[in-house]
N, CA and C atoms of all chains as a GROMACS GRO file, in nm:
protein
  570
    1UNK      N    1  13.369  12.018  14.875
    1UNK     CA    2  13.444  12.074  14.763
    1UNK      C    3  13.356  12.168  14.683
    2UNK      N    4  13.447  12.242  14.670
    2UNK     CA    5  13.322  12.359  14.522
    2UNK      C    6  13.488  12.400  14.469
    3UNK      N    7  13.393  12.418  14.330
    3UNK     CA    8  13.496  12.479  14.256
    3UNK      C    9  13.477  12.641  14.192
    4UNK      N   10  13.614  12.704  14.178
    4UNK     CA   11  13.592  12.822  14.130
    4UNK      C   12  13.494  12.872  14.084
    5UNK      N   13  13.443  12.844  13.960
    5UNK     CA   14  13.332  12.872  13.897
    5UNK      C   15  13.172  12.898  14.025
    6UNK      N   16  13.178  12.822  14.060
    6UNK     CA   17  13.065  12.824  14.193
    6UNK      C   18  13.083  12.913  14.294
    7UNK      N   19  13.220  12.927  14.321
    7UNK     CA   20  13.276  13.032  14.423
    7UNK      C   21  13.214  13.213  14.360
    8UNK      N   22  13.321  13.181  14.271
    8UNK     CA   23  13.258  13.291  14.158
    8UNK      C   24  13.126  13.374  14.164
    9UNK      N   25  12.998  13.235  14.146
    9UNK     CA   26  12.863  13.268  14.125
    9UNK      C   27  12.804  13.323  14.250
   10UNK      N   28  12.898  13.241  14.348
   10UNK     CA   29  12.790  13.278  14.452
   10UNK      C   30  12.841  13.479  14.506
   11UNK      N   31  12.992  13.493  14.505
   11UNK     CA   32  12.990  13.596  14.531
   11UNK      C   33  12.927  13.730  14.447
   12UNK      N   34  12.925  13.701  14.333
   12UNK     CA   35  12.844  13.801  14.228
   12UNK      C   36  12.720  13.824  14.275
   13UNK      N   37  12.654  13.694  14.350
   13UNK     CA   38  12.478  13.717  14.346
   13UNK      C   39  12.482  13.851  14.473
   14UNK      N   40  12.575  13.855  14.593
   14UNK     CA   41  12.585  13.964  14.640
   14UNK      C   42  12.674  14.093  14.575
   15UNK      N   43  12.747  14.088  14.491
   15UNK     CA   44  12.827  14.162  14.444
   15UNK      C   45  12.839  14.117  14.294
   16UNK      N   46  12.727  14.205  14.182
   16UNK     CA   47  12.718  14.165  14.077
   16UNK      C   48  12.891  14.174  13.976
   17UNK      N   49  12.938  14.304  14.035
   17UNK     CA   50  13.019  14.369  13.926
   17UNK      C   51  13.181  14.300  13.985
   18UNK      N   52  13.176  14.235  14.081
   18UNK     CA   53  13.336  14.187  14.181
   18UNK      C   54  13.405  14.078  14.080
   19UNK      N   55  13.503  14.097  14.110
   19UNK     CA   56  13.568  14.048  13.995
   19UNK      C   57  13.672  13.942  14.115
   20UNK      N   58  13.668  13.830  14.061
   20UNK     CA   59  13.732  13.744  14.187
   20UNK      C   60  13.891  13.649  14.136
   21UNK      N   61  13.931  13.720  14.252
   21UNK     CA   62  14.069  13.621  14.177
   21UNK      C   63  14.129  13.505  14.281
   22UNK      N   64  14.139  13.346  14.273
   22UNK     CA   65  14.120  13.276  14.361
   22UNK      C   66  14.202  13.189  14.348
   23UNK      N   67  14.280  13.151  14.514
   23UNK     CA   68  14.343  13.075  14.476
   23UNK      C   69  14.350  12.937  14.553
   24UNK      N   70  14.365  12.809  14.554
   24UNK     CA   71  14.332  12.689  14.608
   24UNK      C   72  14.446  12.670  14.695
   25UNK      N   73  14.434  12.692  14.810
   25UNK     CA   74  14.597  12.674  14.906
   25UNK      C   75  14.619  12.547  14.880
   26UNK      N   76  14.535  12.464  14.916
   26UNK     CA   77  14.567  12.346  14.973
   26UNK      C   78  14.539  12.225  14.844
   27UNK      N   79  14.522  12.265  14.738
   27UNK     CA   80  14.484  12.158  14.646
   27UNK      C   81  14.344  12.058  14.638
   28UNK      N   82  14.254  12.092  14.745
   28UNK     CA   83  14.103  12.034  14.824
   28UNK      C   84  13.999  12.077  14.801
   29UNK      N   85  14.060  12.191  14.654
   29UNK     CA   86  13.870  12.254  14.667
   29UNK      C   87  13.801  12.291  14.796
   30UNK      N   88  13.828  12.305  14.931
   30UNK     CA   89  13.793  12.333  15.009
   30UNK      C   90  13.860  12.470  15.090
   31UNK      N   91  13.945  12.489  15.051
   31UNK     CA   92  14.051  12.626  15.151
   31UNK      C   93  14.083  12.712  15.037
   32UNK      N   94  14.031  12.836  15.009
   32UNK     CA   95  14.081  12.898  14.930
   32UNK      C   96  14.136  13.047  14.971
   33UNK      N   97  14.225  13.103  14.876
   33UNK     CA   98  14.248  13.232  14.873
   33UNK      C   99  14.192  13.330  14.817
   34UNK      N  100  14.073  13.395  14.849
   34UNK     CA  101  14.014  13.484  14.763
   34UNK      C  102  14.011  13.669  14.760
   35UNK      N  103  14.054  13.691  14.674
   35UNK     CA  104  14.048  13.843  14.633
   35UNK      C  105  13.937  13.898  14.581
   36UNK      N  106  13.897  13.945  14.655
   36UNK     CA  107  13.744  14.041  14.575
   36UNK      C  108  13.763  14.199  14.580
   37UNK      N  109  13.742  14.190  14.413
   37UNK     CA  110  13.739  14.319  14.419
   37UNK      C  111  13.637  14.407  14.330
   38UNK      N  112  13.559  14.510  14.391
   38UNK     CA  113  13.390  14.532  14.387
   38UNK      C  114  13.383  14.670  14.462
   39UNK      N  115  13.323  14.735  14.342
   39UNK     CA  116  13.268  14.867  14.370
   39UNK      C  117  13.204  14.882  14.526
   40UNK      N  118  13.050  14.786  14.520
   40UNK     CA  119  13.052  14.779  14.648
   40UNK      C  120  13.068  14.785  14.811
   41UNK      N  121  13.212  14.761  14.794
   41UNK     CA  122  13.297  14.786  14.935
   41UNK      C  123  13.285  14.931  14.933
   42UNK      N  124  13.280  15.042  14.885
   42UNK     CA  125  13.314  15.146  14.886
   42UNK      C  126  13.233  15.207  15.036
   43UNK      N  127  13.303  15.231  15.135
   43UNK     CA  128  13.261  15.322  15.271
   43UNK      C  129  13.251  15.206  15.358
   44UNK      N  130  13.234  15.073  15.300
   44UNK     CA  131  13.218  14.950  15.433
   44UNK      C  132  13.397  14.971  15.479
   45UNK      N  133  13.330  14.906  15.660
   45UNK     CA  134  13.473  14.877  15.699
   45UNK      C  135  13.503  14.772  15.660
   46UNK      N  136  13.618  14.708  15.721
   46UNK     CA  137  13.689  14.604  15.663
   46UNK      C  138  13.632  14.485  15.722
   47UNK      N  139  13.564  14.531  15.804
   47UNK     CA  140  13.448  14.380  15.871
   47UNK      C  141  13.346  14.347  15.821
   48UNK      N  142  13.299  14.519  15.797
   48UNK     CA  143  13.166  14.502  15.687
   48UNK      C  144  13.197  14.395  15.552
   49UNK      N  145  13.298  14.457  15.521
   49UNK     CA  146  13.316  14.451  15.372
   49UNK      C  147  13.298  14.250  15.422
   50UNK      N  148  13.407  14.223  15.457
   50UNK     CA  149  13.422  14.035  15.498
   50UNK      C  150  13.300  13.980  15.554
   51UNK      N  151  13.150  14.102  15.647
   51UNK     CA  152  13.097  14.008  15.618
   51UNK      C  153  13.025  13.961  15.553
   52UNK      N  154  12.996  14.100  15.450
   52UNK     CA  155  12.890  14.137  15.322
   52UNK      C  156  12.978  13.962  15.256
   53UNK      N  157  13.082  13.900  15.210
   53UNK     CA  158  13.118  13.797  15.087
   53UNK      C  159  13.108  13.674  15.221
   54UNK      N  160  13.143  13.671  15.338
   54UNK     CA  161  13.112  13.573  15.409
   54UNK      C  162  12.956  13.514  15.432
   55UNK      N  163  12.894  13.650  15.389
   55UNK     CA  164  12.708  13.619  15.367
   55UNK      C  165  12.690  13.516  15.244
   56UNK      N  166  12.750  13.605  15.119
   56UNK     CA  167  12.741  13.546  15.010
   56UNK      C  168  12.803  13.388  14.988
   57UNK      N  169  12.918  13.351  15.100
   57UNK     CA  170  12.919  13.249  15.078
   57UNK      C  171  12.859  13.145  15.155
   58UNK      N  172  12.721  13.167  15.224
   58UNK     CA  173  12.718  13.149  15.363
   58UNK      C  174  12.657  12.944  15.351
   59UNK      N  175  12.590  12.944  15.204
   59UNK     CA  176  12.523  12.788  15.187
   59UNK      C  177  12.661  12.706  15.182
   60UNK      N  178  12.765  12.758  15.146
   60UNK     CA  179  12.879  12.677  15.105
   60UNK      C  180  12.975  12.651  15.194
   61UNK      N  181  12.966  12.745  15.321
   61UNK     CA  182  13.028  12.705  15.449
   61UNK      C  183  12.916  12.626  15.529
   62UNK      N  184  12.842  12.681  15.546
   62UNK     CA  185  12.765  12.613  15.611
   62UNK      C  186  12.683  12.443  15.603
   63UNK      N  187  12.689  12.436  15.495
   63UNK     CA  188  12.681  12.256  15.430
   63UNK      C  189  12.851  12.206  15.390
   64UNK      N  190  12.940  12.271  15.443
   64UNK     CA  191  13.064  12.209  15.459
   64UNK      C  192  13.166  12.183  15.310
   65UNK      N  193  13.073  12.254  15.218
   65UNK     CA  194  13.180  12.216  15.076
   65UNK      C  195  13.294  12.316  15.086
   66UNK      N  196  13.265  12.438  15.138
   66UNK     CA  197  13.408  12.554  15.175
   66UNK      C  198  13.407  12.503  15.314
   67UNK      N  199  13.577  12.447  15.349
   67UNK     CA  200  13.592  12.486  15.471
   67UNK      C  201  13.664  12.601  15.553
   68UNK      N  202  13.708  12.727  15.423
   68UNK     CA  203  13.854  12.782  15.519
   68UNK      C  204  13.837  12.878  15.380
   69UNK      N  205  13.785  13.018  15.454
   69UNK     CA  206  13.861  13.098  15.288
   69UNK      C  207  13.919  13.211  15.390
   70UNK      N  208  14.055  13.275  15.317
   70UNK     CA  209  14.125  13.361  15.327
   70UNK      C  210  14.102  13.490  15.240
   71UNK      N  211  14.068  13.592  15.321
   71UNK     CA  212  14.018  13.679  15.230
   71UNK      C  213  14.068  13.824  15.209
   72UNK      N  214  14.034  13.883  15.076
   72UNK     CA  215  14.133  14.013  15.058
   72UNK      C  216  14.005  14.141  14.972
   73UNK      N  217  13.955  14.188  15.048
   73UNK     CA  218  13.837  14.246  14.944
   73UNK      C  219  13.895  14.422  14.982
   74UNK      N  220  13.888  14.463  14.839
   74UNK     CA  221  13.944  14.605  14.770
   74UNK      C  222  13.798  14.646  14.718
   75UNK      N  223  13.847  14.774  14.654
   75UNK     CA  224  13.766  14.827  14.540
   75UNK      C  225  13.847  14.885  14.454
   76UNK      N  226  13.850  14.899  14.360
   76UNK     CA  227  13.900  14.922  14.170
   76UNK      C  228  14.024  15.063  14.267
   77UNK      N  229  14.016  15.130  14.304
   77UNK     CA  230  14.085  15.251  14.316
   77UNK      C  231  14.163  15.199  14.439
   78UNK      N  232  14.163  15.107  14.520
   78UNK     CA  233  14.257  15.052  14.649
   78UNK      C  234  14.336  14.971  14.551
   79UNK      N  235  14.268  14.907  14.444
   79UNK     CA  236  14.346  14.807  14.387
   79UNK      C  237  14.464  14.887  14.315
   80UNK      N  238  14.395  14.960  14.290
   80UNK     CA  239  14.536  15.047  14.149
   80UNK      C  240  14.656  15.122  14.229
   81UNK      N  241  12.054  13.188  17.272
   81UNK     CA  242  12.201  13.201  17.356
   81UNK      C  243  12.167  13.150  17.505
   82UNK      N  244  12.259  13.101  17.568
   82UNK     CA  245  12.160  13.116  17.710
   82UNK      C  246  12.247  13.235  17.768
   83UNK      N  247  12.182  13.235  17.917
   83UNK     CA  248  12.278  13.335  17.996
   83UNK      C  249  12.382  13.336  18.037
   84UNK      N  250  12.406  13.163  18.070
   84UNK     CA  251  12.541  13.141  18.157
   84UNK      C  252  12.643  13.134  18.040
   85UNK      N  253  12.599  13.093  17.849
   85UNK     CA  254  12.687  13.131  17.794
   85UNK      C  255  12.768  13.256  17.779
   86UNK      N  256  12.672  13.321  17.775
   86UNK     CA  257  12.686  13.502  17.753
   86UNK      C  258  12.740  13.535  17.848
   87UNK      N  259  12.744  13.517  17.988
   87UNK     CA  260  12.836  13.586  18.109
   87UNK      C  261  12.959  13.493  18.050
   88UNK      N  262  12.930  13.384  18.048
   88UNK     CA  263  13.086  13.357  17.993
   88UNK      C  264  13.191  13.415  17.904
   89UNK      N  265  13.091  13.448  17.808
   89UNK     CA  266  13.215  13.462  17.703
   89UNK      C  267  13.253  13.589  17.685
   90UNK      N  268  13.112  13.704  17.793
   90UNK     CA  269  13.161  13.807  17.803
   90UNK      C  270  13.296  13.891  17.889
   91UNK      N  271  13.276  13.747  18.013
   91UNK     CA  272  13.382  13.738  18.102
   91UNK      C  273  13.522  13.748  18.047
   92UNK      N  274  13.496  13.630  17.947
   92UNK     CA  275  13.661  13.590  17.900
   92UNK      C  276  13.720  13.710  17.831
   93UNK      N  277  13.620  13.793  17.751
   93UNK     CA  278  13.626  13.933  17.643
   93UNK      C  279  13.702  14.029  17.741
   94UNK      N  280  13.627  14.024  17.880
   94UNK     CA  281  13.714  14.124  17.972
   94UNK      C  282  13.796  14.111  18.016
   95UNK      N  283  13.836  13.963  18.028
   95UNK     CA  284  13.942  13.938  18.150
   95UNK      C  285  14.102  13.954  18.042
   96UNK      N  286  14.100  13.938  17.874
   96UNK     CA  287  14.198  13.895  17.819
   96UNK      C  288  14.213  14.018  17.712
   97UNK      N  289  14.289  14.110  17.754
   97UNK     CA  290  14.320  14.149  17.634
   97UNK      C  291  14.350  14.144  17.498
   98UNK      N  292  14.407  14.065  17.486
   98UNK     CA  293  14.370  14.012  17.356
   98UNK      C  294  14.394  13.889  17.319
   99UNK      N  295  14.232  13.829  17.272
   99UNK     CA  296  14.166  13.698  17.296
   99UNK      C  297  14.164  13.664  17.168
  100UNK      N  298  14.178  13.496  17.126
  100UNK     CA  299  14.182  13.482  17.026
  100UNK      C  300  14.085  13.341  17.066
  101UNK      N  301  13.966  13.300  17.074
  101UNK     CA  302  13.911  13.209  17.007
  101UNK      C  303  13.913  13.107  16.849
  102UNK      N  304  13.972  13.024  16.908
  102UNK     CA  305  14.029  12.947  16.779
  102UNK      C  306  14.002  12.771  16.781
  103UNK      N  307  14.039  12.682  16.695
  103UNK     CA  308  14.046  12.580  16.738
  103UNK      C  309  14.192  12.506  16.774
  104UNK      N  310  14.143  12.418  16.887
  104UNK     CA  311  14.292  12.399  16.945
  104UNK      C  312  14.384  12.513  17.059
  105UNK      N  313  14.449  12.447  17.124
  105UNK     CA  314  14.494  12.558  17.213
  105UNK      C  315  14.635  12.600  17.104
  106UNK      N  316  14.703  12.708  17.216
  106UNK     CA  317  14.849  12.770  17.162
  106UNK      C  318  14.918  12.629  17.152
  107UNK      N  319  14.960  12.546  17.223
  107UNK     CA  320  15.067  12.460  17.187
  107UNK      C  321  15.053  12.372  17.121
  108UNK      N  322  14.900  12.352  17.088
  108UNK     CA  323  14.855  12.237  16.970
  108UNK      C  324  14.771  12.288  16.890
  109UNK      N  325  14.755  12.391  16.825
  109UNK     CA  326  14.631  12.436  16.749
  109UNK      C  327  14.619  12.375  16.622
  110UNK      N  328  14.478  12.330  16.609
  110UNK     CA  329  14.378  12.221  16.533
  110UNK      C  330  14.344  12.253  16.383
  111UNK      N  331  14.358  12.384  16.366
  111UNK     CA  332  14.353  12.421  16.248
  111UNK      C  333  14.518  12.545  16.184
  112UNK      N  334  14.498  12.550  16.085
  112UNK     CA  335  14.601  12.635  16.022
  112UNK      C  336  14.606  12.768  16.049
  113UNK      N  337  14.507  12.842  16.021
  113UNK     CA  338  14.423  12.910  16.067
  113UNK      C  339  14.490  13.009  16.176
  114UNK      N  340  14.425  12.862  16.289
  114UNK     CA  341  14.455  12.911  16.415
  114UNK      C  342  14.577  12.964  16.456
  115UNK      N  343  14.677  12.845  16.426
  115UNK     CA  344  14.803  12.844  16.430
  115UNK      C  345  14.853  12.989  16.325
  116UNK      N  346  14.849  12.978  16.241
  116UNK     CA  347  14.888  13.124  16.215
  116UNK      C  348  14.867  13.237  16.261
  117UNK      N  349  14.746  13.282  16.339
  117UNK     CA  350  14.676  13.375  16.415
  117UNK      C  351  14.843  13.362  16.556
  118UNK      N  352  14.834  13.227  16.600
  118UNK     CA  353  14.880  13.264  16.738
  118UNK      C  354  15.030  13.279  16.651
  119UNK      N  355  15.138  13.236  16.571
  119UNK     CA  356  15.211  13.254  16.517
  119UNK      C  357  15.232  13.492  16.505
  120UNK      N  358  15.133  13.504  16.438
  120UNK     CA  359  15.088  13.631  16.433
  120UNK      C  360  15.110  13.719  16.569
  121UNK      N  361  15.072  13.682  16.672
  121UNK     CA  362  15.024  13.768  16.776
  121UNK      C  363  15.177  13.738  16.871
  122UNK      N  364  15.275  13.619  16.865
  122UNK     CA  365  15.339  13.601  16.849
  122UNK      C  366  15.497  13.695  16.829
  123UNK      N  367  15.442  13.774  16.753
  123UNK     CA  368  15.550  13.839  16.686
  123UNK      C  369  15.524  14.019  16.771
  124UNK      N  370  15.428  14.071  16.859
  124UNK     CA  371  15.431  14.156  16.900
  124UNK      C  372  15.480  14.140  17.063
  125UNK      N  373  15.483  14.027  17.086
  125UNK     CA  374  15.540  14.010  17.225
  125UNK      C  375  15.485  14.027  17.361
  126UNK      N  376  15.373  14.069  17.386
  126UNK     CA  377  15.227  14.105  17.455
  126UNK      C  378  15.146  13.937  17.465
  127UNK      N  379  15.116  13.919  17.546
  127UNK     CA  380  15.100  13.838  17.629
  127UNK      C  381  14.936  13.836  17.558
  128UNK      N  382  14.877  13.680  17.488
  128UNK     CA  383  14.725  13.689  17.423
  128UNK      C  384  14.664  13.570  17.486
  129UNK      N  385  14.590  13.525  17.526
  129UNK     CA  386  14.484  13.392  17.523
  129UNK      C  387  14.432  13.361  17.382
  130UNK      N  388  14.450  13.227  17.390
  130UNK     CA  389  14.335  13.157  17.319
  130UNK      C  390  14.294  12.998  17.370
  131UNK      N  391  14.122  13.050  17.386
  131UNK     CA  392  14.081  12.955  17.385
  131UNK      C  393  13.996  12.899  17.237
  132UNK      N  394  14.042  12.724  17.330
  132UNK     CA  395  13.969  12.648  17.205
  132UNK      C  396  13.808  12.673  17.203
  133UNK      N  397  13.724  12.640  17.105
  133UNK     CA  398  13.629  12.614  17.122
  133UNK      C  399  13.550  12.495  17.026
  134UNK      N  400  13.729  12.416  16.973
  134UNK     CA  401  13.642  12.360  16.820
  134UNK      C  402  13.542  12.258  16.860
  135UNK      N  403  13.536  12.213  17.018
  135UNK     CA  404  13.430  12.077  17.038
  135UNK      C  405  13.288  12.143  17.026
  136UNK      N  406  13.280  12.280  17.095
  136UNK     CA  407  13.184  12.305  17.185
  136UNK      C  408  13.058  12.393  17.087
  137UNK      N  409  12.989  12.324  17.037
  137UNK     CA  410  12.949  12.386  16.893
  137UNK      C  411  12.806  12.469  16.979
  138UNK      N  412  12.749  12.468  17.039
  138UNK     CA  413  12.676  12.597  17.138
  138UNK      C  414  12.785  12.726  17.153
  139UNK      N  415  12.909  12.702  17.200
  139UNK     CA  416  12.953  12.851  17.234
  139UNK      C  417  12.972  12.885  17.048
  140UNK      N  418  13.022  12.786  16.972
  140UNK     CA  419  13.059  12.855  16.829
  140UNK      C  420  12.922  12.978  16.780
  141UNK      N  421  12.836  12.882  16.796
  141UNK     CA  422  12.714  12.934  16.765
  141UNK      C  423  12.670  13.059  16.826
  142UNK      N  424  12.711  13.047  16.974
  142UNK     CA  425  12.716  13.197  17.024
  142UNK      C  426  12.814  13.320  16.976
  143UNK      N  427  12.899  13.291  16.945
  143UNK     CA  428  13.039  13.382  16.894
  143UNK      C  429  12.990  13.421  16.795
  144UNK      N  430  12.932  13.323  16.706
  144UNK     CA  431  12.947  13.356  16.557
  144UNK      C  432  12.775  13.465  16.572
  145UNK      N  433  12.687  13.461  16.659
  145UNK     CA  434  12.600  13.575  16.685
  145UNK      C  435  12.604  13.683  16.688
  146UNK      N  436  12.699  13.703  16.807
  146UNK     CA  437  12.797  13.794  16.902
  146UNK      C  438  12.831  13.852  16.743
  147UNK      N  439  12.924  13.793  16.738
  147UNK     CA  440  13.018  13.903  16.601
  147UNK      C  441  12.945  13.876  16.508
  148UNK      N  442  12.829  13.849  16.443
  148UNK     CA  443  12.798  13.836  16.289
  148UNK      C  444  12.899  13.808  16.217
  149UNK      N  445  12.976  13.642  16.256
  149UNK     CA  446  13.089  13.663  16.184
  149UNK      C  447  13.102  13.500  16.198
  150UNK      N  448  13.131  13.411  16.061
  150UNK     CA  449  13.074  13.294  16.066
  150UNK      C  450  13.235  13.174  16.086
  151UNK      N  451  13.315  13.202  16.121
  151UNK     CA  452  13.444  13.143  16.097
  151UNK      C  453  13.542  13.163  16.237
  152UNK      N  454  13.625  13.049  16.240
  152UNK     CA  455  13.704  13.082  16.348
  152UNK      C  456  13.842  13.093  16.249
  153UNK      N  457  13.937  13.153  16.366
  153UNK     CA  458  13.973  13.225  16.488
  153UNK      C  459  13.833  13.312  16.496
  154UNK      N  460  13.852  13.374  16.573
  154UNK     CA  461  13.811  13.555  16.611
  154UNK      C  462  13.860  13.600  16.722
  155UNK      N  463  13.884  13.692  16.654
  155UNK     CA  464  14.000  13.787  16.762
  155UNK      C  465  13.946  13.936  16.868
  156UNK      N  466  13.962  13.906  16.974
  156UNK     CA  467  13.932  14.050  17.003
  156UNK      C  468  14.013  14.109  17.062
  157UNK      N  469  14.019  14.230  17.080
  157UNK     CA  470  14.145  14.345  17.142
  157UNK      C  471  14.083  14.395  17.203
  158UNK      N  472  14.119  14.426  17.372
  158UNK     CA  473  14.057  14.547  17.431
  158UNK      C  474  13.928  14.577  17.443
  159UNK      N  475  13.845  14.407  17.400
  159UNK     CA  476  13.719  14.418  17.400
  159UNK      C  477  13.651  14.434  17.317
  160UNK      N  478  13.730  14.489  17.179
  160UNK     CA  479  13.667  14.513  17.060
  160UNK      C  480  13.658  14.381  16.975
  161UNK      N  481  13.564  14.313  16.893
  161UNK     CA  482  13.634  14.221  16.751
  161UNK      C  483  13.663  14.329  16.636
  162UNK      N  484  13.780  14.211  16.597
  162UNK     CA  485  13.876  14.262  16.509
  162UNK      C  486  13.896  14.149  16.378
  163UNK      N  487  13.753  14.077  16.401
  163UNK     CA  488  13.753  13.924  16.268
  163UNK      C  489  13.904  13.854  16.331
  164UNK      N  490  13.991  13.862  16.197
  164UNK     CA  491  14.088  13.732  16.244
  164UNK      C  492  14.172  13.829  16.139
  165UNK      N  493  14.336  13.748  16.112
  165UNK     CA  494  14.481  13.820  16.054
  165UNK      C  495  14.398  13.851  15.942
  166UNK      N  496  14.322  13.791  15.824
  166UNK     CA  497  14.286  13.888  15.704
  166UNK      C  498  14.253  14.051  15.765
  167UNK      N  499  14.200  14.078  15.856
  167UNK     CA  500  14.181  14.225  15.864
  167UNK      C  501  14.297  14.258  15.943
  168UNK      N  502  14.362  14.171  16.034
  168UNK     CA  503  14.500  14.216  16.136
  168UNK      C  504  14.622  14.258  16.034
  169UNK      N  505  14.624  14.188  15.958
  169UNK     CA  506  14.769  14.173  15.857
  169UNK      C  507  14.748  14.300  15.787
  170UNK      N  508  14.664  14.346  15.725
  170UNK     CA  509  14.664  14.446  15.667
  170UNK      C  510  14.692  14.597  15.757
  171UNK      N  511  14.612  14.542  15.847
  171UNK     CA  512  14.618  14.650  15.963
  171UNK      C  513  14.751  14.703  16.066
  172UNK      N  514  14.804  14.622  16.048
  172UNK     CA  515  14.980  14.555  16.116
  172UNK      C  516  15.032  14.604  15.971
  173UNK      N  517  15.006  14.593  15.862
  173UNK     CA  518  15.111  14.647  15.688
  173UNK      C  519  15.071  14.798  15.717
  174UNK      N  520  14.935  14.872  15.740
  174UNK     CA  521  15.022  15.046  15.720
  174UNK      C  522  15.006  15.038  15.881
  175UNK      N  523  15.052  14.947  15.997
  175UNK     CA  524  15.136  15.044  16.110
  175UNK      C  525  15.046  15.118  16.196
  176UNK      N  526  14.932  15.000  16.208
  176UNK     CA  527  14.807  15.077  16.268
  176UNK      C  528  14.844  14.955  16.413
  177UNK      N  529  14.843  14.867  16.390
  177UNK     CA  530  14.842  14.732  16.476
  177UNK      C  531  14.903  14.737  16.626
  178UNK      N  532  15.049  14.768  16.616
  178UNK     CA  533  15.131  14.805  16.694
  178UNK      C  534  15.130  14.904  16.808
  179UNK      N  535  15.062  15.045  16.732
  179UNK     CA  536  15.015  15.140  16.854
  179UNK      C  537  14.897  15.080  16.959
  180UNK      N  538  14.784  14.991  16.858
  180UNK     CA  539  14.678  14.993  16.940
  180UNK      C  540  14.696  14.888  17.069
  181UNK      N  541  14.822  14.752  17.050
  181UNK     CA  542  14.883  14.707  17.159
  181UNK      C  543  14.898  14.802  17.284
  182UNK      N  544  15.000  14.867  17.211
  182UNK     CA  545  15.043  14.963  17.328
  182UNK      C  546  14.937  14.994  17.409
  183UNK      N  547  14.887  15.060  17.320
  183UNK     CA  548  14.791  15.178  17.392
  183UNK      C  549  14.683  15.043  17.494
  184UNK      N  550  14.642  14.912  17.428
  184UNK     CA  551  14.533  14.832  17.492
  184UNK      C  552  14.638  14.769  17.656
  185UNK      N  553  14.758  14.832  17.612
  185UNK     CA  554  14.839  14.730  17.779
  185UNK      C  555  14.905  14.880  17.816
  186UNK      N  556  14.856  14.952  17.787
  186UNK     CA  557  14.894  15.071  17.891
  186UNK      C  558  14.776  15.072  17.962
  187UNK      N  559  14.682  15.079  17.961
  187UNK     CA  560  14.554  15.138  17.995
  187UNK      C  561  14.465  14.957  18.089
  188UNK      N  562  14.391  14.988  18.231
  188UNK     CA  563  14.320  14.881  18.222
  188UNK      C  564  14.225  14.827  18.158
  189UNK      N  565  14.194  14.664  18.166
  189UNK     CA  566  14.112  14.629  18.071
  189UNK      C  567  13.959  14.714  18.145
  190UNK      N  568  13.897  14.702  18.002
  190UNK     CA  569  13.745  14.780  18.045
  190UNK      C  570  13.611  14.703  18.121
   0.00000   0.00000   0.00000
């Protein structure tokens, strides 16, 4: 289990300025829906971009507290 | 990695147009995930594999090399990875998805 707030931290430490909007499918703290959206992405592809926040989350999958995130990463001008 | 993994899984990359490594097979798949992926592929009518791999934590480990990419499904087309539906769905919404079927079952695999 991790909660938002932690989700949060960890994606900022790769993406200071991403602004994350998240949502808990399953009620488990473990499967989430996450939207990132971060200057950053700007010129990555769309693999890059997933695996640049799949890095950032990489202690939290990997010791099993995330099991399952669904992911949606923009930048400020895709978003608008 | 060893070798006989790597001819393997490079094998399967060639032999299947479009491969979906997941957990669980099509008629029982083990995760949500998965099942949505084959649900997904599903809906274009083109003929996909997926194999399981959720026991076999050596090939995971190889895949997830292979693609720098730490999560199952993973999908590939035509030989290419394509991650899993977060990058398909979007890609299938502006109308990109559909041609590249075509075009991957007109043409032999590579």
């Amino acid at each position: 289990m991790i909660t938002p707030i932690e989700l949060t931290a960890l994606v900022r430490r790769a993406l200071p300025d991403a602004r994350v909007e998240i949502y808990d499918r399953t009620g488990t703290h473990d499967h989430y829906n996450l939207k990132v959206v971060s200057k950053g992405f700007a010129g990555l592809t769309p693999l890059d971009r997933h695996r640049l926040v799949y890095r950032a989350l990489g202690d939290a999958l990997g010791d099993g507290r995330l099991h399952a995130v669904e992911l949606t990463t923009l930048t400020e001008e895709e978003r608008s | 990695m060893s070798d006989d993994l790597k001819h393997t899984i490079s094998d399967e990359i060639k032999n299947n147009k479009v491969l979906v490594y997941g957990k669980g097979t099509k008629d029982a798949p083990r995760c949500g995930f998965t099942m949505e992926t084959i649900a997904f592929f599903n809906q274009f009518g083109y003929p996909f594999e997926v194999i399981d791999v959720l026991e076999d934590m050596p090939k995971r480990q190889a895949l997830t090399e292979l693609t720098d990419w730490p999560t199952l499904p993973k999908v590939f087309i035509n030989g290419t990875f394509y991650g899993d539906t977060d990058i398909l769905g979007p890609m299938h919404e502006r109308g990109e998805l559909a041609p590249l079927l075509d075009e991957t079952f007109k043409t032999p695999v590579r």
